[in-house]
NUZAKE-855820 format. One record per residue: residue in one letter; residue number from 1; y, z, x of N, C-alpha, C in turn. Coordinates in pm, whole numbers, plus 50000, padded with zeros to 5 digits. Atoms other than C-alpha are relative to their C-alpha. Example, Ala and Ser with C-alpha at 12.3 -4.5 7.8 and 13.67 -1.06 7.14 Angstrom:
A,1,49881,50000,50089,49550,50780,51230,50120,50000,50090 $
S,2,49881,49994,49918,49894,50714,51367,50109,50073,49923 $
! end
This chain:
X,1,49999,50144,49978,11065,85084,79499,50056,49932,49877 $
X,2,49953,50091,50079,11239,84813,79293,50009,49894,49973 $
X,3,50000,50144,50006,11307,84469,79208,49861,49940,50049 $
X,4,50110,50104,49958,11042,84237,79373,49988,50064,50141 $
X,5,50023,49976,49879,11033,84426,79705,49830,50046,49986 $
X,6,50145,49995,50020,10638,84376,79754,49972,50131,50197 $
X,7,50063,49883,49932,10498,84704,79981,49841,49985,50045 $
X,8,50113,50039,49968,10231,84596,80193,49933,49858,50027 $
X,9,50134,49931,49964,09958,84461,80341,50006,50097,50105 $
X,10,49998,49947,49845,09848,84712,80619,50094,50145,49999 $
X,11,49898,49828,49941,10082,85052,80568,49892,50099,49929 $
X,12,50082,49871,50005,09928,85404,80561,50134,50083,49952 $
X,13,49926,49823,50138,10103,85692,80317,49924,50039,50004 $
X,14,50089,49880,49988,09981,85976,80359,50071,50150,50013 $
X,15,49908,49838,49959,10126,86358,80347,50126,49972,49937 $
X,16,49936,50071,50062,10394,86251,80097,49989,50077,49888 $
X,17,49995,49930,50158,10531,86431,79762,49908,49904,49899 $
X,18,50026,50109,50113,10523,86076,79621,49989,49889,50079 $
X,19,50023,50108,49926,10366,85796,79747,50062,49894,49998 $
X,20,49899,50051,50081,10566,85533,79555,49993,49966,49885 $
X,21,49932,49962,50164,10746,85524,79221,50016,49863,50004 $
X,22,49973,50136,50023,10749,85186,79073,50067,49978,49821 $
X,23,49934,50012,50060,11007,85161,78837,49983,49894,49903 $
X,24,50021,50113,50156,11081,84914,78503,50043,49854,50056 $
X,25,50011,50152,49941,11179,84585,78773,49894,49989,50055 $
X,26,50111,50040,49916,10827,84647,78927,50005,49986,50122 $
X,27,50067,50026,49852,10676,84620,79285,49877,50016,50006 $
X,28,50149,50037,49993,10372,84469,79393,49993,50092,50139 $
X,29,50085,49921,49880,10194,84728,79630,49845,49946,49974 $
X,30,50133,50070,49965,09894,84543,79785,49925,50049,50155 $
X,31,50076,49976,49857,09618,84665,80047,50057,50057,50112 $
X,32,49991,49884,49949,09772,84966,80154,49902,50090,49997 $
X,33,50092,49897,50016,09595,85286,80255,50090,50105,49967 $
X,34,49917,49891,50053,09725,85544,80018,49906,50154,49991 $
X,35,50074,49877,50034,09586,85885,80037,50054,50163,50042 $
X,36,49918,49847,49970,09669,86287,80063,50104,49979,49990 $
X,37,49875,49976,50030,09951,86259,79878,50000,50096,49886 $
X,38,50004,49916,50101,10059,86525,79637,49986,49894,49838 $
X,39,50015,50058,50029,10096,86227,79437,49975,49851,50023 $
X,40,49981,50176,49971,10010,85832,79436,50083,49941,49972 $
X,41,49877,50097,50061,10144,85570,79286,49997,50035,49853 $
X,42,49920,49984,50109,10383,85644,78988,50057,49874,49908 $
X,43,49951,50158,50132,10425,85324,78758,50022,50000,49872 $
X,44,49997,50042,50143,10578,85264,78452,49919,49910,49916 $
X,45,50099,50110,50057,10359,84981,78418,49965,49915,50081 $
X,46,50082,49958,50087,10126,84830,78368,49912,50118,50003 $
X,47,50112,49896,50016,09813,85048,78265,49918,49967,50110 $
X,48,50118,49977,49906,09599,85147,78542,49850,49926,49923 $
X,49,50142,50053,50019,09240,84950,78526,49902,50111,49922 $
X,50,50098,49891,50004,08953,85135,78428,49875,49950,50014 $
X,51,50135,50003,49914,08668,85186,78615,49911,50043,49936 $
X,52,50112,49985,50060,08306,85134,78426,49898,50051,50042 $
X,53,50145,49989,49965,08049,85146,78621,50067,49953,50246 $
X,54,49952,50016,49848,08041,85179,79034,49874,50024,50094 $
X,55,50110,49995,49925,07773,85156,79291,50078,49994,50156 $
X,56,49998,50020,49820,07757,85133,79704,50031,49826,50043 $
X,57,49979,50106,49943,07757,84757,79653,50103,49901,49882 $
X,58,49878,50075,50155,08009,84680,79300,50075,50122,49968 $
X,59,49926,49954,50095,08227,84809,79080,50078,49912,49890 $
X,60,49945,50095,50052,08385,84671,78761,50051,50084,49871 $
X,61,49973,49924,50113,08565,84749,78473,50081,49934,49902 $
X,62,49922,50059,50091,08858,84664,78213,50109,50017,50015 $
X,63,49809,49954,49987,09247,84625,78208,50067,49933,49868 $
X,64,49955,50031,50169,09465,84584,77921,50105,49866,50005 $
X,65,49885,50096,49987,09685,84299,78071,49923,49897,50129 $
X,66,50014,50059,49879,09614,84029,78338,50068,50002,50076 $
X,67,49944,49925,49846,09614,84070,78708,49890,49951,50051 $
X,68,50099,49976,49870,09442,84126,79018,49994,50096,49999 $
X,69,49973,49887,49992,09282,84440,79013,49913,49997,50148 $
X,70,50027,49961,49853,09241,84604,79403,49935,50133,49983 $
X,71,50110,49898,49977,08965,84838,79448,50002,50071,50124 $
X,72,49976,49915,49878,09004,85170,79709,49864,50029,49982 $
X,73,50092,49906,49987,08766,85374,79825,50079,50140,50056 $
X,74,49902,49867,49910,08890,85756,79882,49881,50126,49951 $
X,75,50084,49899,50014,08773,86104,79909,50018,50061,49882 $
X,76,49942,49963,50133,08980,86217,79597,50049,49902,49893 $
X,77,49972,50034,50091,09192,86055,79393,50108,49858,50019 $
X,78,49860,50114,49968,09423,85720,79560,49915,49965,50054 $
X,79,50056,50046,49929,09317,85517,79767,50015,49920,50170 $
X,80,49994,50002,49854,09256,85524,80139,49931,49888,50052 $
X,81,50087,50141,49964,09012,85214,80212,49988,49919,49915 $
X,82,50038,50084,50035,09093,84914,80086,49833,49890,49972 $
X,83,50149,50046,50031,08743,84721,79909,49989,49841,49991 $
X,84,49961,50163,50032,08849,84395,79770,50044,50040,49862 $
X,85,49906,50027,50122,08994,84252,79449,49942,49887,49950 $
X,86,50071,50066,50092,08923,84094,79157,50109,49957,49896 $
X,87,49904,50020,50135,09050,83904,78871,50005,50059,49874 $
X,88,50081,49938,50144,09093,84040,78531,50129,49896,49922 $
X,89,49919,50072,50113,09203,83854,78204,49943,49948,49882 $
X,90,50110,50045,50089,09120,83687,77907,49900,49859,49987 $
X,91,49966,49932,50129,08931,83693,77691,49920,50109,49952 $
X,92,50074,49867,49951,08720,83997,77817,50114,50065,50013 $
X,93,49904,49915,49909,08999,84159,77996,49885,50105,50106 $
X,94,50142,49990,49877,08665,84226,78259,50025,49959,50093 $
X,95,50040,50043,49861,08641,84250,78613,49908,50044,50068 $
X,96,50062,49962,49899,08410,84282,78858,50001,50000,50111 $
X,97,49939,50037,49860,08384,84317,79265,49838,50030,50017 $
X,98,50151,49978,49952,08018,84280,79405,50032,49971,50112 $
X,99,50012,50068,49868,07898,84241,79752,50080,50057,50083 $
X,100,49851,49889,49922,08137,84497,79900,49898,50129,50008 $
X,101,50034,49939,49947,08013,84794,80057,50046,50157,49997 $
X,102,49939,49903,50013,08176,85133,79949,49870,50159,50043 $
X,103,50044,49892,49895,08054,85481,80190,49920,50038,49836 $
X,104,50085,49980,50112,07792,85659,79959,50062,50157,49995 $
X,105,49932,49882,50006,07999,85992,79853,50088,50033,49936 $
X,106,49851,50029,50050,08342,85854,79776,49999,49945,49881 $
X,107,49908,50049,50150,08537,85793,79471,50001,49865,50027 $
X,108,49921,50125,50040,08648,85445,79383,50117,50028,49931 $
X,109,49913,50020,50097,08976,85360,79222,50046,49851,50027 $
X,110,49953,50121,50013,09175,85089,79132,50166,49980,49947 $
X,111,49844,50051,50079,09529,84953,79050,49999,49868,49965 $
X,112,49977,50099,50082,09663,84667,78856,50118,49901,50007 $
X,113,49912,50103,49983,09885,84386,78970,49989,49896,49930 $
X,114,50009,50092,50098,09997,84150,78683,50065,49927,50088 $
X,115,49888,50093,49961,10204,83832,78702,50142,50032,50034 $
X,116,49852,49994,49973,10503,83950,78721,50003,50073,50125 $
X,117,49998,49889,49845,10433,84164,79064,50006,50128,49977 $
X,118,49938,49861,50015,10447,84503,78879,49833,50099,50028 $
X,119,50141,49929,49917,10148,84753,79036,50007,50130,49919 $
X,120,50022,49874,50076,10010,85007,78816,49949,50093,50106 $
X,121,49996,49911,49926,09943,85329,78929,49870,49993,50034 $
X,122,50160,50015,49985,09564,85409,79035,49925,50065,49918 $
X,123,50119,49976,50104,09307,85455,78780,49945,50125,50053 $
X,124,50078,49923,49965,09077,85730,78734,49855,50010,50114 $
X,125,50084,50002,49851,08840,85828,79050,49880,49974,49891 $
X,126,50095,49990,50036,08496,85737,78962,49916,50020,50165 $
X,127,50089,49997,49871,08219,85886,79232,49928,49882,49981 $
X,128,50133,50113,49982,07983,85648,79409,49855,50075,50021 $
X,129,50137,49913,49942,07620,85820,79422,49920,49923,50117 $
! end
């Protein structure tokens, strides 16, 4: 993907070398279901979120740039069920997502859509107990 071509809402990837590659003009990928791919999403930038702390009914964490960060739910490592989204910025660079409902089993992750439309790749899985 390239330039400003924004990917999504509503598509399913799945079974896929590479889910998509988001190059140095950026693309905003939003509230897709990405999952069972050999790989996810591939971004130059920004930095993937990172996920603190995660429960059945939150999750929240930190990003190194402002955005909207979008919260999955999956069995591994991308994310297959969209959760919701949150703001992050300063002068925390903190977000949180409460009040949301994630299966009791699954991972969480997250990606990172700044201003400029550029979608980081997806953060590290954290389980939900």
């Amino acid at each position: 993907l390239g330039g400003m071509l924004p990917l999504g809402p509503g598509n399913v990837i799945t079974g896929t070398e590479q889910a998509a590659y988001v190059g140095s003009t950026g693309a905003k990928i939003t509230r897709n279901s990405i999952f069972g791919n050999t790989e996810g999403i591939v971004s130059l930038s920004p930095s993937p979120p990172t996920i603190l702390s995660a429960s059945r009914t939150g999750v929240s964490g930190t990003c190194t740039v402002a955005g909207t960060v979008e919260v999955f739910s999956d069995a591994a490592d991308q994310g297959e069920t969209f959760v919701g989204d949150a703001p992050c910025g300063s002068p925390t660079f903190q977000w949180a997502l409460s009040g949301v409902t994630v299966p009791h089993g699954r991972n969480v992750t997250a990606t990172l859509t700044d201003a400029l439309d550029h979608t980081s790749a997806f953060s590290s899985p954290m389980a939900v107990p």
